[in-house]
C-alpha positions in Angstrom: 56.4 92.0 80.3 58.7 94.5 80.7 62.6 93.4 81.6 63.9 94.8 84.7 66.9 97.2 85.0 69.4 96.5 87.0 70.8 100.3 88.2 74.0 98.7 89.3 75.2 97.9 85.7 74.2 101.6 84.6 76.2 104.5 84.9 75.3 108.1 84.0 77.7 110.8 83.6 81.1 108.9 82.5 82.7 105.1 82.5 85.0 105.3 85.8 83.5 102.3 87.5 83.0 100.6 84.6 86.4 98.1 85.3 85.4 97.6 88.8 85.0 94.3 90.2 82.0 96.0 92.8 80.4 99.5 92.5 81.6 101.7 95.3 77.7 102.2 95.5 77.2 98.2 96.6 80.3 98.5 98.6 79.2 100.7 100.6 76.3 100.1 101.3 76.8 96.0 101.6 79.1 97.2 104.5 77.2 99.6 105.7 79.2 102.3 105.6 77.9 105.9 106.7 77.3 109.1 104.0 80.4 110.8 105.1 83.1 107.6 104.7 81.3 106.6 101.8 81.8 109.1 100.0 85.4 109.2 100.9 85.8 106.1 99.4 83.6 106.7 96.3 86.7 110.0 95.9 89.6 107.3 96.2 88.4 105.0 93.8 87.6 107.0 91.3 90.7 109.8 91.6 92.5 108.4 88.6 89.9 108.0 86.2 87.8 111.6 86.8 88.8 114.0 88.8 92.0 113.8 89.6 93.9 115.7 92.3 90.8 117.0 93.1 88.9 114.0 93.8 91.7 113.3 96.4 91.1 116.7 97.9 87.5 116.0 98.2 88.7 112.8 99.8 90.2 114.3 102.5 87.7 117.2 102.4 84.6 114.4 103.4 87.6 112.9 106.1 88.1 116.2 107.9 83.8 116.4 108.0 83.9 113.2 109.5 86.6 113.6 112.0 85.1 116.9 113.1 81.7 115.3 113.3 82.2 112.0 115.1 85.4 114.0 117.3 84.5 117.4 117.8 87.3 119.7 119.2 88.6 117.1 121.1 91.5 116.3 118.2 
């Protein structure tokens, strides 16, 4: 029988969620937590471990969607 693969202890492309204590992934989606937000958060939590300044400029780049999305004009 083949053993089953759990996709939350995998990671491709790098080891920046590796120390977590939850996956932004489960986080997310265990608070159900829409696209746009989520991928805010996935930005902040992994800033200082891959990208950097511009993670956090990503960050505020999926914010600004979401204000302009869920606000319109009317900010």
């Amino acid at each position: 029988m083949k053993e089953k693969i759990n996709p939350l202890n995998i990671q491709v492309g790098g080891d920046h969620y590796k120390n977590l204590s939850i996956q932004p992934a489960a986080f997310i989606h265990r608070n159900n937590i829409g696209y746009l937000a989520g991928n805010a958060i996935d930005m902040l939590v992994r800033y200082k471990d891959k990208g950097g300044k511009q993670d956090l400029e990503k960050a505020i780049h999926w914010i600004q969607l979401l204000i302009k999305l869920e606000y319109g004009d009317k900010t």
